[in-house]
VOVOVO-92617 format. One line per 4 residues: their letters; for each residue x, y, z of C-alpha. Coordinates in nm, 3 decimals. Layout:
BEGIN
a = X,Y,Z; ...
! end
This chain:
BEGIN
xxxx = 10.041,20.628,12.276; 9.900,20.706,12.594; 9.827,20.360,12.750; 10.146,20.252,12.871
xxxx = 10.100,20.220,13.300; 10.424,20.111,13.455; 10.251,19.985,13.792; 10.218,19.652,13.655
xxxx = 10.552,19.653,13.602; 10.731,19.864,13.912; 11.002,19.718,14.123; 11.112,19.469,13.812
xxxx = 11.479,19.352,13.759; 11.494,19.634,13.473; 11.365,19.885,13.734; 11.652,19.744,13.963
xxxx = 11.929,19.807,13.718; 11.768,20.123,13.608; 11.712,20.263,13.982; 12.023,20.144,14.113
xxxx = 12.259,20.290,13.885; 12.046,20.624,13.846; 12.049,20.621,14.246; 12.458,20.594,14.233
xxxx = 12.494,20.899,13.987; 12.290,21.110,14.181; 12.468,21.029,14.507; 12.810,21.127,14.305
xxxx = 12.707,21.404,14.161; 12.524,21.553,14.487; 12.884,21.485,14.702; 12.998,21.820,14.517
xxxx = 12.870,22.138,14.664; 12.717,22.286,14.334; 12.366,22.259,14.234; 12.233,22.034,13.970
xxxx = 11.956,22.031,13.733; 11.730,21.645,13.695; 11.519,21.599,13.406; 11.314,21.290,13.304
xxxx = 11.155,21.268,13.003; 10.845,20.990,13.090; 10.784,21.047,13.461; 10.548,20.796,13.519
xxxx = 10.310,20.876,13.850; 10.629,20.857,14.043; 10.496,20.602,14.355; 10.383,20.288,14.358
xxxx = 10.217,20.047,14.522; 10.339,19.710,14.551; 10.018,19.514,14.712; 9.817,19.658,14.441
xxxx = 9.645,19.380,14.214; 9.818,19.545,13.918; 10.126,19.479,14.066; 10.028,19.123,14.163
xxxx = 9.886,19.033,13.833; 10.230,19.032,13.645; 10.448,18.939,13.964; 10.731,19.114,13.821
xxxx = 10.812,19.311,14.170; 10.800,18.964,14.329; 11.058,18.854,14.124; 11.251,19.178,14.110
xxxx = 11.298,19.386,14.386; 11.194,19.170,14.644; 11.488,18.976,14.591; 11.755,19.192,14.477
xxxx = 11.727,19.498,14.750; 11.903,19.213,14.964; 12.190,19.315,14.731; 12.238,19.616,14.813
xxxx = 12.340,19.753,15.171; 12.233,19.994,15.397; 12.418,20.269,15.290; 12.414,20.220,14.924
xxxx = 12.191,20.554,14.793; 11.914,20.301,14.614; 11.852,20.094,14.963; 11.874,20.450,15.149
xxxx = 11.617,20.564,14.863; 11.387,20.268,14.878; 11.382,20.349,15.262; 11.313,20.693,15.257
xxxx = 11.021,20.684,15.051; 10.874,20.357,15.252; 10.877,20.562,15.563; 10.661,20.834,15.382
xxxx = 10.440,20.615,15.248; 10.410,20.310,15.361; 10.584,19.917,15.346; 10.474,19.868,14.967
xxxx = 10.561,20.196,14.845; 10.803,20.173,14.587; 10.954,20.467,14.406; 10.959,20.557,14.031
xxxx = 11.286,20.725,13.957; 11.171,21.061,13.973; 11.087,21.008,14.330; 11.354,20.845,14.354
xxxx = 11.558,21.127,14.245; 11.371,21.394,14.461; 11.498,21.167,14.730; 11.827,21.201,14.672
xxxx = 11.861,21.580,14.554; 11.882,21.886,14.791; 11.651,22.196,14.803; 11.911,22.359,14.593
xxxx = 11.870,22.168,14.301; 11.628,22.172,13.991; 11.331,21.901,13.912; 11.222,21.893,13.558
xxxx = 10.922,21.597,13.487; 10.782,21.554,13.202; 10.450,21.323,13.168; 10.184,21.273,12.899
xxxx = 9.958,21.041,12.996; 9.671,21.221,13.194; 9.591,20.990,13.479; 9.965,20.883,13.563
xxxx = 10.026,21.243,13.573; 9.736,21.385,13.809; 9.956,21.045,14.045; 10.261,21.225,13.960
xxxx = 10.153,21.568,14.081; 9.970,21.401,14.413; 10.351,21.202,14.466; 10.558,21.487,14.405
xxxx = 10.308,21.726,14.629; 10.646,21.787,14.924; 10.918,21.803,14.667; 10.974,22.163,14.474
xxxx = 10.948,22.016,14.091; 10.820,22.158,13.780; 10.626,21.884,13.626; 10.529,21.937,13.259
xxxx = 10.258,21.831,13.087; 10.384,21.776,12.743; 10.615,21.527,12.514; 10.911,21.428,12.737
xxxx = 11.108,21.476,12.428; 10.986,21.817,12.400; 11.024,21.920,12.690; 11.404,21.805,12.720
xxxx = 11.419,22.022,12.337; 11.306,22.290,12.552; 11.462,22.364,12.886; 11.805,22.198,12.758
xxxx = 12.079,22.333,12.866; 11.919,22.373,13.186; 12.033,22.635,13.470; 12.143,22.492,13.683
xxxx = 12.353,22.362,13.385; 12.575,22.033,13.577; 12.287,21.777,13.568; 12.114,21.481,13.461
xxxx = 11.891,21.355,13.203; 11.703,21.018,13.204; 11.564,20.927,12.878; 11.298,20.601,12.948
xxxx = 11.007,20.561,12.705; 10.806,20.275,12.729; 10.900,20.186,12.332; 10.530,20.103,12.282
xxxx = 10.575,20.412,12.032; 10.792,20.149,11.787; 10.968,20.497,11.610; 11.142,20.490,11.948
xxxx = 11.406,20.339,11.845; 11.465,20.511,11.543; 11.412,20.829,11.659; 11.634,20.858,12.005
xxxx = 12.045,20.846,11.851; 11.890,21.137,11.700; 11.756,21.311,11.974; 12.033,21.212,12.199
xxxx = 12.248,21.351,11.950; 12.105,21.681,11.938; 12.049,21.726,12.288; 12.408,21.633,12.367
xxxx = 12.510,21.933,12.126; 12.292,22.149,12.316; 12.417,22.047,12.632; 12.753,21.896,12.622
xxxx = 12.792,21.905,13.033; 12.483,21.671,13.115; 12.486,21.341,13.148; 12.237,21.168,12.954
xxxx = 12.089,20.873,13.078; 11.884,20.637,12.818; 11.698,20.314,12.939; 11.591,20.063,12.718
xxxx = 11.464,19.722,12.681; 11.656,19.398,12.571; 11.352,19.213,12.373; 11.390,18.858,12.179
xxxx = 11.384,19.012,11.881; 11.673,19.221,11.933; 11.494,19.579,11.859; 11.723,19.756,12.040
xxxx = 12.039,19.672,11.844; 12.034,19.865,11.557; 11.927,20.184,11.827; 12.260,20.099,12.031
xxxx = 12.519,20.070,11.711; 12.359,20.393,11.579; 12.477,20.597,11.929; 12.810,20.422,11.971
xxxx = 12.899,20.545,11.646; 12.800,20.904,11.730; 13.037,21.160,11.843; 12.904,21.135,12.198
xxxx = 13.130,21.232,12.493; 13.241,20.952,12.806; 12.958,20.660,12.649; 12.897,20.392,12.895
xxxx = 12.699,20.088,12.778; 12.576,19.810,13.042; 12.314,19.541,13.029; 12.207,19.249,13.221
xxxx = 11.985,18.984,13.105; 11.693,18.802,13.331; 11.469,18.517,13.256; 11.099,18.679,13.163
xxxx = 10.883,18.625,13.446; 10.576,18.454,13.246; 10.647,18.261,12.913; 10.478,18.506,12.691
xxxx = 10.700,18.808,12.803; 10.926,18.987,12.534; 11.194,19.096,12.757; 11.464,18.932,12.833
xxxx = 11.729,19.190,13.016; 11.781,19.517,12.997; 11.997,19.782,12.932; 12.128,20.153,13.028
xxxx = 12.355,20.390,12.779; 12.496,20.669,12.921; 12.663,20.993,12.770; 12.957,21.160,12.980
xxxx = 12.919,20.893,13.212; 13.062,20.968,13.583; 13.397,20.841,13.722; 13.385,20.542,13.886
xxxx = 13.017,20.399,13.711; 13.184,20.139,13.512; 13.310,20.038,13.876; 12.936,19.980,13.983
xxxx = 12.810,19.846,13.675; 13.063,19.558,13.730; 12.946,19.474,14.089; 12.581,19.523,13.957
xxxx = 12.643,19.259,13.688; 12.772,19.067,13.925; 12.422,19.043,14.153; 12.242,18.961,13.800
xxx = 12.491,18.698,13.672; 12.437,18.546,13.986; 12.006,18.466,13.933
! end
């Protein structure tokens, strides 16, 4: 439960699509002058490094977001992102979403991160150290049980579990179900992967056929980067989705179609 380490996989063409539109609804929601509340459920350490031999091993940034940040321009909030957190730490720095999302956000808004694993989250604390967050040490899941609705309540939720915990799949319509009672504003944001054998399916049906609010499904599909790799795309479902994100999904699929 507690091996999962996303640096050999940071900067990947899921973390693109994943990043890119989490970077867009931040940027939306942060045009309005009210405060917001973000809250990730598996926070990963929050920075990596791209020249590390972890990262090199898989060469899944290599074939990820060293090509597609061309996509993006200058002003786009992921590229402005990406840039921000290269100047404060360096030219193969590349940002988990939560600092990612610190990034974005203003000193008026709320950082909830929640992160089990004990190593990734002493790296979580260390890459967080300038940003005023609460990081919790505890079951993501819990923790979004437990401080939804939030105060500031307009926010954001990212839901993005590893799935090595194969009750995953099962268990999240569920969760997003109940959360989504709790906190009808939010907008809940659930990544997951697009594997051969099609585990995610039966996950997917079981939401769409909830009574959620403004769903928004999108996934893009990639070639795995060695042979032996089980994922082949990936995919983002979102719950009172923002106006104007099925726009960007579109010009996102686009970029991917394109490969």
């Amino acid at each position: 439960m507690l091996s999962y380490q996303h640096i050999y996989h940071a900067g990947n063409l899921a973390d693109v699509q994943k990043h890119a539109l989490m970077a867009w609804v931040l940027d939306y929601m942060t045009a309005k002058d009210k405060p917001l509340s973000y809250l990730e459920t598996h926070a990963g350490r929050g920075l990596y490094d791209l020249g590390s031999e972890e990262a090199a091993k898989t060469g899944e940034a290599a074939a990820g977001i060293a090509i597609a940040e061309a996509w993006f321009d200058e002003g786009h909030p992921y590229r402005r992102a990406l840039a921000s957190v290269r100047a404060q730490f360096g030219e193969n720095a590349y940002a988990g979403s939560p600092l990612l999302a610190a990034n974005l956000l203003r000193a008026s808004d709320k950082l909830h991160l929640a992160e089990l694993h004990p190593g990734e989250g002493d790296a979580l604390e260390d890459a967080m150290a300038m940003f005023s967050v609460k990081i919790h040490r505890q079951d993501g899941f819990a923790m979004a049980h437990a401080v939804c609705p939030p105060e500031p309540r307009r926010g954001v939720l990212l839901i993005d579990p590893s799935y090595e915990i194969k009750t995953d799949f099962d268990r999240i319509p569920g969760i997003i179900g109940k959360l989504h009672k709790k906190w009808n504003v939010g907008v809940i944001a659930l990544w997951y992967p697009i594997l051969k054998d099609g585990s995610h399916l039966p996950m997917v049906t079981a939401l769409e056929f909830q009574n959620l609010s403004k769903t928004l499904r999108h996934e893009v599909r990639f070639p795995p980067v060695k042979d032996k790799h089980r994922m082949i795309g990936s995919g983002m479902f979102f719950v009172n989705a923002p106006w104007g994100l099925e726009a960007e999904t579109q010009t996102l699929s686009a970029k991917f179609e394109a490969l």
